[in-house]
Structures are given as C-alpha cells and as structure tokens.
VODOVO-783623 format. One record per residue (C-alpha): residue in three letters; x, y negated, z negated. Coordinates in steps of 0.001 Angstrom, whole numbers. Layout:
BEGIN
code;xx;yy;zz
ala;X;Y;Z $
...
***
This chain:
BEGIN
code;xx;yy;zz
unk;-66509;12725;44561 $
unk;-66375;9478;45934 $
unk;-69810;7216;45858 $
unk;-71089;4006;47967 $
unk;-70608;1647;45058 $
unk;-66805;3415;43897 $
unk;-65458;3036;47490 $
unk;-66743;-962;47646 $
unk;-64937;-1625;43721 $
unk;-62259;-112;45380 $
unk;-62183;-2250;48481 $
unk;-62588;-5204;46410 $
unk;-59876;-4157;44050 $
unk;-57317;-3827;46953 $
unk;-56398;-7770;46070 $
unk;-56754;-7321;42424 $
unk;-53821;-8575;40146 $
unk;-51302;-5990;40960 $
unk;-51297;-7626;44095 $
unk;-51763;-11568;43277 $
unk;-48336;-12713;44670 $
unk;-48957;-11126;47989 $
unk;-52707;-12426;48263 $
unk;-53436;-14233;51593 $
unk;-55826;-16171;53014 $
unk;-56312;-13913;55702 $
unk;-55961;-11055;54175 $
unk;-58870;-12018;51618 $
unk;-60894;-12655;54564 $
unk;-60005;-9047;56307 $
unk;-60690;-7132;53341 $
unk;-64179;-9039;52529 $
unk;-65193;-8100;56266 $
unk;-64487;-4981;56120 $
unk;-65992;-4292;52628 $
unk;-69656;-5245;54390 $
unk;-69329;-3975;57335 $
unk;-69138;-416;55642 $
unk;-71840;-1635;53393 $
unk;-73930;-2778;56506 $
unk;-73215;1528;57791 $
unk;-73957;2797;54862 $
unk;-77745;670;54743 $
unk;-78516;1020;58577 $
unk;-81761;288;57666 $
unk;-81789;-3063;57416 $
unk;-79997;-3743;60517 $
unk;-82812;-2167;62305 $
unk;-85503;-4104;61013 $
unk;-84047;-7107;61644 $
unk;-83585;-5762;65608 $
unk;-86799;-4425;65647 $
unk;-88800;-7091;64938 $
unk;-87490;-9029;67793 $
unk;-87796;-6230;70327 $
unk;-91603;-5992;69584 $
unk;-91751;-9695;70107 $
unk;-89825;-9185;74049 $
unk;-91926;-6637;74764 $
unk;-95742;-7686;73304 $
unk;-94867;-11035;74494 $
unk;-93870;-10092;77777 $
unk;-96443;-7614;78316 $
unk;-99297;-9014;76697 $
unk;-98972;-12806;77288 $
unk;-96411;-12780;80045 $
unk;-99449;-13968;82648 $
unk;-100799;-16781;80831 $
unk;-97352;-18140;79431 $
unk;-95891;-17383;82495 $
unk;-98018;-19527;84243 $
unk;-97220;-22715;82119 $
unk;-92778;-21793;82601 $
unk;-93658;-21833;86297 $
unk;-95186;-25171;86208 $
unk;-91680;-26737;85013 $
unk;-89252;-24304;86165 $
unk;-90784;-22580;89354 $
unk;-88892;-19443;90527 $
unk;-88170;-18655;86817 $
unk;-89933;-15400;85480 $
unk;-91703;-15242;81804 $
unk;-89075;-12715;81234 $
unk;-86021;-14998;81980 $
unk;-87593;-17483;80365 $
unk;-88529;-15645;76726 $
unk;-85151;-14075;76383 $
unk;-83281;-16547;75041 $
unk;-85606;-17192;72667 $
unk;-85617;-13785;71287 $
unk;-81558;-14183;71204 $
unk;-82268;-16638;68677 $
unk;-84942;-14815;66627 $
unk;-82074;-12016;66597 $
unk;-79749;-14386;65152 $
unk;-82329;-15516;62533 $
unk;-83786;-12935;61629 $
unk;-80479;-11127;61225 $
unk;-79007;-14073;59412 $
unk;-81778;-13892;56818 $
unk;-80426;-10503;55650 $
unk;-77152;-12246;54707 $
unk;-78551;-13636;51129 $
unk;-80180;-10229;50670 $
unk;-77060;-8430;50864 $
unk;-75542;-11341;48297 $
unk;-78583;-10190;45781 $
unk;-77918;-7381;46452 $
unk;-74375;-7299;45155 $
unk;-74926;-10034;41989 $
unk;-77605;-7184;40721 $
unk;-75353;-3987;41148 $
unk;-72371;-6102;39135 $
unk;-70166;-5960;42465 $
unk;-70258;-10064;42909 $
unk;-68939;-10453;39298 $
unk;-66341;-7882;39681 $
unk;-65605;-10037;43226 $
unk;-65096;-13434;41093 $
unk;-62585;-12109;38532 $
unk;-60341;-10941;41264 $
unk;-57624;-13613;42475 $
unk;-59346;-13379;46414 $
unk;-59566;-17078;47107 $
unk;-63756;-18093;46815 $
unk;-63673;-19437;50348 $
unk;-62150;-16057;51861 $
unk;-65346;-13743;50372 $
unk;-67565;-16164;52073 $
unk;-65903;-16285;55492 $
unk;-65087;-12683;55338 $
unk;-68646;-11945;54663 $
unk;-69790;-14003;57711 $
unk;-67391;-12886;59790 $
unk;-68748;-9288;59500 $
unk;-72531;-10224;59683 $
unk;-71572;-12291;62680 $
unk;-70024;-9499;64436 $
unk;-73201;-7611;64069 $
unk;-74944;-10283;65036 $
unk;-73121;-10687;68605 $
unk;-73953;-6983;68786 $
unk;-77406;-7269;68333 $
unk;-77646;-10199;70845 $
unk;-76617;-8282;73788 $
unk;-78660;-5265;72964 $
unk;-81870;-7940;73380 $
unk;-79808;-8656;76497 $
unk;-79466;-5524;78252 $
unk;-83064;-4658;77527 $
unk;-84332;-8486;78725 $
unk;-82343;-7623;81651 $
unk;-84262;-3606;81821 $
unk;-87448;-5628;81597 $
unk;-86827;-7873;84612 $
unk;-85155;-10824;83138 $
unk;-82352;-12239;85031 $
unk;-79204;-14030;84273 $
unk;-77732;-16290;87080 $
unk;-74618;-17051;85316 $
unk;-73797;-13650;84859 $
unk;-71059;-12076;82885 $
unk;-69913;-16018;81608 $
unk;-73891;-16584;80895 $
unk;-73717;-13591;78987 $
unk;-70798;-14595;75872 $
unk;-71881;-17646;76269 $
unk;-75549;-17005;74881 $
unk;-73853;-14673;72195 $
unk;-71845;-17171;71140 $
unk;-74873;-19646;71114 $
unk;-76361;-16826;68973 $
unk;-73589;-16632;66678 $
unk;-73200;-20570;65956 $
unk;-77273;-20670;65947 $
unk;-76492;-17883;63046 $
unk;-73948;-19504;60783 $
unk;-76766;-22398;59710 $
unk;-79304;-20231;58564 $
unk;-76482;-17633;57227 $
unk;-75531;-20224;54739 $
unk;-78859;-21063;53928 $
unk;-79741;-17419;52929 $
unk;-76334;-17269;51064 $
unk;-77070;-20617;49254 $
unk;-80706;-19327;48142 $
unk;-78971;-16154;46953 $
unk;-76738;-18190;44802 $
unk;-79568;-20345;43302 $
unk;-82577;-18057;42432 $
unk;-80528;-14798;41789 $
unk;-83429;-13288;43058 $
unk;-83879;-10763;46024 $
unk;-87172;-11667;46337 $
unk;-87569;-15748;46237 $
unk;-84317;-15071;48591 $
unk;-86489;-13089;51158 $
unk;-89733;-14908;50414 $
unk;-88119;-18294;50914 $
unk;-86040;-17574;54154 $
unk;-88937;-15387;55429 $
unk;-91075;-18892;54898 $
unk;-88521;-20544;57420 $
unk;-88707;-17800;59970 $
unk;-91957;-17986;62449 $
unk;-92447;-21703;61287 $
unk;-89334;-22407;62900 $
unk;-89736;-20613;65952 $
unk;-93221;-21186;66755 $
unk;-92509;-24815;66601 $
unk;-90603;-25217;69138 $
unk;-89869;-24251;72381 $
unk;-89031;-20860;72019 $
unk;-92169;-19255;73666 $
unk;-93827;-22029;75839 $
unk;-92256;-25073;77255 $
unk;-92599;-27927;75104 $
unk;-95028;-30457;77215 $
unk;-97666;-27003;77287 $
unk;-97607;-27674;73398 $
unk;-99670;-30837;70780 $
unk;-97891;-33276;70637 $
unk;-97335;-32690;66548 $
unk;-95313;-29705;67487 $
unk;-93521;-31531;70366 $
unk;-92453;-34361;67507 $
unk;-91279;-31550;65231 $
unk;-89775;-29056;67750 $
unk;-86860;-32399;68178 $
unk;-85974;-31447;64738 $
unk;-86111;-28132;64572 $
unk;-82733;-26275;65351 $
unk;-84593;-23587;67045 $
unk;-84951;-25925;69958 $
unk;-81879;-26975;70449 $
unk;-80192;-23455;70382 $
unk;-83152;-21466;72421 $
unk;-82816;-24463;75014 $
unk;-78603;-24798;75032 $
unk;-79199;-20309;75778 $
unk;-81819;-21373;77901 $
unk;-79492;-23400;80499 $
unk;-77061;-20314;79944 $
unk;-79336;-17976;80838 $
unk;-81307;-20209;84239 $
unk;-77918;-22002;85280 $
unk;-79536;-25252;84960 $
unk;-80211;-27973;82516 $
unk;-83197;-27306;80562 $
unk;-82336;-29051;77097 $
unk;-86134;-30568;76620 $
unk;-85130;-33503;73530 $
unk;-81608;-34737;74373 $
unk;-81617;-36231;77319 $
unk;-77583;-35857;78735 $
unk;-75771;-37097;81797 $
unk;-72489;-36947;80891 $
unk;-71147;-33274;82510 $
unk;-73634;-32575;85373 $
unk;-76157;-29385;85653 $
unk;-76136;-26413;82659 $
unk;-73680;-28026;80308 $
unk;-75967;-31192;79721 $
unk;-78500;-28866;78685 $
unk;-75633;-26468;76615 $
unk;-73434;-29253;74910 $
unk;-76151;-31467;73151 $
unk;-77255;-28219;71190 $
unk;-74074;-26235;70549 $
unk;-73255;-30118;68572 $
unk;-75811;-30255;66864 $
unk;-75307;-26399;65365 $
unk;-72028;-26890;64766 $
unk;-73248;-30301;62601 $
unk;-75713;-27805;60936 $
unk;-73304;-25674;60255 $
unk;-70331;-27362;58920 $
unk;-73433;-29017;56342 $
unk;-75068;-25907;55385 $
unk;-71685;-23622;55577 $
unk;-70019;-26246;52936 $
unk;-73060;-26320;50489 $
unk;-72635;-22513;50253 $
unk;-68739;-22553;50009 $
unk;-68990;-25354;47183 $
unk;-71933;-23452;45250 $
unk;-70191;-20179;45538 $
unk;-66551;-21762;44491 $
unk;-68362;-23034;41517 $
unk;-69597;-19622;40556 $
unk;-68234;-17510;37717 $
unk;-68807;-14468;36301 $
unk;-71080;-15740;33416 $
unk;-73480;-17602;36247 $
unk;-73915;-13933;37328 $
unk;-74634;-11287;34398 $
***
C-alpha cells in the first residue's frame, strides 16, 4: 500500500539519475509543482486556515466596523462603499497569510528527510524553488477570487469588472512572491517550524495594520502614515484598490504619467516586482547553497 510520504519520494525520484541526461529546466519545475500541490490535497487543513482567517476579517470588519470606517472611505472617496473599499485589502491578507505557509511546508519537508532526498537528485536548485512557488501561487490566485466572489455576495462592487478581476489576482500573486521568499528564506535559516511561523506570523498584522489596508491613510497618526510609505502592504492593497474603484487611489506615489487607475496600479505592481526579484534571489542563492549535510 502506497503512503503520503512513498508517493512524494516517488515524485521526487521521477528526475533521479536514471534520468539525468533528459533533465530539463522545465520539467524540474513541472514535477516540483506538482509534487506540492498533491501535498497541499493531502493537508487541506492548512489551506483553510490561511482562508479563514481572512474571511472573518471581511465579514467582522464589514459588519462590525463597516459604519464608523465607512464613514472616514466616504470622506475621500464618496460613492465608494466600506465593502468595496475593504476588499482589496483582504486580497492581500489572502496572499500573506497564504504565503506564510510556504516556509512551513519547507520545514516541513527538511524534518521528514524529503528536502535532503530533493538535494541529492540532479533537479536543478532553482527549478524546486520555482516549482514550489508556482504551485502555492496557483492556490493563491484561487483563494483570491473566493474573497472575491464573497466581497462581491456582501455588497462590494467591482467597476472594472471581469479585467478588474485578474488584475487584482495577479496583484495578489506578485504581492505573494515577496513574502513567499521570505517564509522560504526563514525556513532555510532556523530549520525550525516554529521560529518559521513565529517570525512570519510577527510580520503579519504589523504589516497590515500599518497601512492602508483598513482605513484611508490621512484617518490614521501620522507615525503610521510615515511607515505605511514603506510598507509593501500599501502599495499592493492601493495598486488592487484602483483595480477594484476604477480610479487612482495610490495614497504615497504620486503618478501622472498614464492617466486615471494605472497611476494608482503601476507605481505598486514596481515596487513588488523590486521586492520580489530581492527577496526571490536571497532564497534561490540560500537554497542553491544548501546540501544535504546543512539539512540532517
């Protein structure tokens, strides 16, 4: 009988020596995504928390402080409902919260023996750690419009429609790859599935409470208003934000250069993609540098 942990050496094993001259890049990268998306079906569980959370947060939020917050949205973007306004932001705390899970899953597999196994085989270092993102990313992008369809049951509206729609997934997904490789890069460097959680959990509701994922940023101090221009949150809950409203609402780059939503898009989907090419070739380089002895 076949178990979890035979069927994912097995996976692994599919680009093991016998098959070194016809390794590929892309191949590598297929069979790593793949090998955790199963693992991802086989441990529901922790895709669920990390959607769950969120959905409390739409619908407490909405419910509970939708008058009062609503109140200061409608101050700087009348017409616009708390609703319309607060899901973007939970797009993002999908894509973090999700994203933190990504180092967990790494532990995860350096404590069962399955990353070591991984490193002896001739799959190119580069290859595991795309494939691997490509799968959580895909799960990701599912998750995303789940919070959309129910922002949308709620009474959220958005005015670019269908367009509006991939676009803040795909906001989601490069919002993602940042804090993916962070989680992945802890997971390389402690070893440990707790200082992995514990130190991306840290991250989590500092980043999105400062910023302007729940309130506009002139309803907030002014020390959260000087760190929210730093804090990625910002910049991908206000690029989704414009997606979402059809207007520009970027609120710490100030851009002229396309006219309407994509001054408010472009500034933020840069300065993700900065964050992740940084963050994305830290984890590459520290998990190219691994070997089987770093792991045991």
């Amino acid at each position: 009988m076949s178990t979890p942990g035979t069927d994912e050496r097995a996976t692994a094993a599919s680009a093991r020596p016998d098959a070194r001259s016809g390794n590929t890049f892309v191949g590598d990268v297929w069979v790593n995504f793949k090998r955790w998306n199963l693992k991802a079906v086989r441990n529901p569980f922790v895709l669920v928390v990390s959607l769950v959370q969120p959905i409390i947060f739409l619908v407490l939020f909405t419910e509970v402080f939708g008058n009062v917050a609503g109140s200061a949205v409608s101050r700087g973007l009348p017409g616009i409902s708390y609703e319309t306004y607060l899901v973007p932001a939970i797009a993002i705390q999908v894509a973090l919260a999700a994203a933190i899970t990504s180092g967990v899953g790494l532990v995860n597999d350096i404590e069962n023996g399955m990353f070591e196994k991984v490193l002896v085989t001739p799959m190119n270092r580069t290859a595991v750690f795309l494939g691997k993102t490509a799968a959580e990313v895909f799960r990701i992008a599912v998750q995303i419009a789940i919070i959309l369809g129910l922002g949308v049951f709620l009474g959220a509206e958005i005015a670019t429609g269908l367009v509006g729609v991939v676009g803040i997934i795909a906001v989601g997904i490069l919002f993602s790859l940042w804090f993916v490789a962070f989680s992945n890069t802890l997971a390389i460097l402690t070893r440990d599935q707790e200082s992995t959680i514990i130190g991306a959990n840290l991250l989590q509701f500092p980043l999105l409470f400062l910023s302007s994922a729940f309130l506009p940023l002139e309803a907030l101090p002014s020390w959260i208003q000087t760190f929210a221009r730093f804090n990625p949150v910002t910049y991908g809950v206000d690029a989704a934000r414009s997606l979402i409203i059809d207007r520009d609402v970027m609120t710490v780059i100030d851009v002229s250069w396309f006219g309407g939503t994509l001054d408010g898009v472009v500034p933020g989907v840069a300065v993700l993609i900065g964050l992740d090419l940084l963050l994305g070739g830290i984890a590459i380089y520290l998990l190219s540098r691994a070997s089987s002895s770093d792991v045991k």
